[in-house]
C-alpha positions as CSV (number, residue, x, y, z in Angstrom):
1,X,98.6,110.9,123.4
2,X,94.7,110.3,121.8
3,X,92.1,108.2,124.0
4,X,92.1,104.6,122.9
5,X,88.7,103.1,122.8
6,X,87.8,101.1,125.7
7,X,87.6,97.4,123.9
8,X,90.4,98.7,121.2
9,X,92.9,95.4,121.0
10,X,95.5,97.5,120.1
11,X,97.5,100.1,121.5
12,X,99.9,102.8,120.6
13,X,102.8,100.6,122.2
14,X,101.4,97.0,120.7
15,X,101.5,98.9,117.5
16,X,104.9,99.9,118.6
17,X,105.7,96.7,119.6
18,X,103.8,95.0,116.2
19,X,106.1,96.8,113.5
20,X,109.4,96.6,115.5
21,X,108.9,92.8,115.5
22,X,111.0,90.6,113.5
23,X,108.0,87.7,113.5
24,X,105.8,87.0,111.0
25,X,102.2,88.3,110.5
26,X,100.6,85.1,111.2
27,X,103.2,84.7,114.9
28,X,101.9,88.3,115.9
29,X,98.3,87.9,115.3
30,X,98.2,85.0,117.1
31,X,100.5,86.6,120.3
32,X,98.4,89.5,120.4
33,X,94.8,87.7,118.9
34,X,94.0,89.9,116.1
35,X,93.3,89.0,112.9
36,X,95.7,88.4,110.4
37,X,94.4,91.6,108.2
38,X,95.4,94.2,111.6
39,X,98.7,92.3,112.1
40,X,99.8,93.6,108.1
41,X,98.1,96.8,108.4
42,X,100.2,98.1,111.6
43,X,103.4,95.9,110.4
44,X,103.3,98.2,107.5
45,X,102.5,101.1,108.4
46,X,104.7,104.2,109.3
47,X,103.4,105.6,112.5
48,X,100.9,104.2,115.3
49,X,98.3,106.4,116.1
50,X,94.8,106.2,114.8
51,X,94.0,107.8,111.8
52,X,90.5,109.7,111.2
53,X,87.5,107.3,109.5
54,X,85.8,110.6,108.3
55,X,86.0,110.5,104.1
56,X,88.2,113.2,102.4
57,X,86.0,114.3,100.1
58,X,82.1,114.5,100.1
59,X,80.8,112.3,97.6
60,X,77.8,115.1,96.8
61,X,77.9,118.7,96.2
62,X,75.9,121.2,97.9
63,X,74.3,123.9,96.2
């Protein structure tokens, strides 16, 4: 299992927990006080681990 940042509000089991749920995205947010925006993001997703922040692609070319 990855680290989870130290003030991270969620965790791979909330995220667990967060798309097995049969509540609403405004009832979760509010159980586990995140925003509204986090609640949809790990309701829909397909897996619960962090993914990386790093871009895909450069957006310049080296020579």
């Amino acid at each position: 299992m990855s680290q989870v940042h130290a003030r991270a509000r969620t965790t791979p089991l909330i995220r667990a927990e967060i798309r097995a749920s049969e509540l609403g995205v405004v009832e979760l947010a509010e159980r586990y006080n995140i925003s509204r925006a986090t609640a949809a993001k790990w309701k829909s997703r397909e897996d619960v681990q962090d993914r990386s922040h790093r871009p895909h692609k450069l957006s310049t070319t080296l020579p």
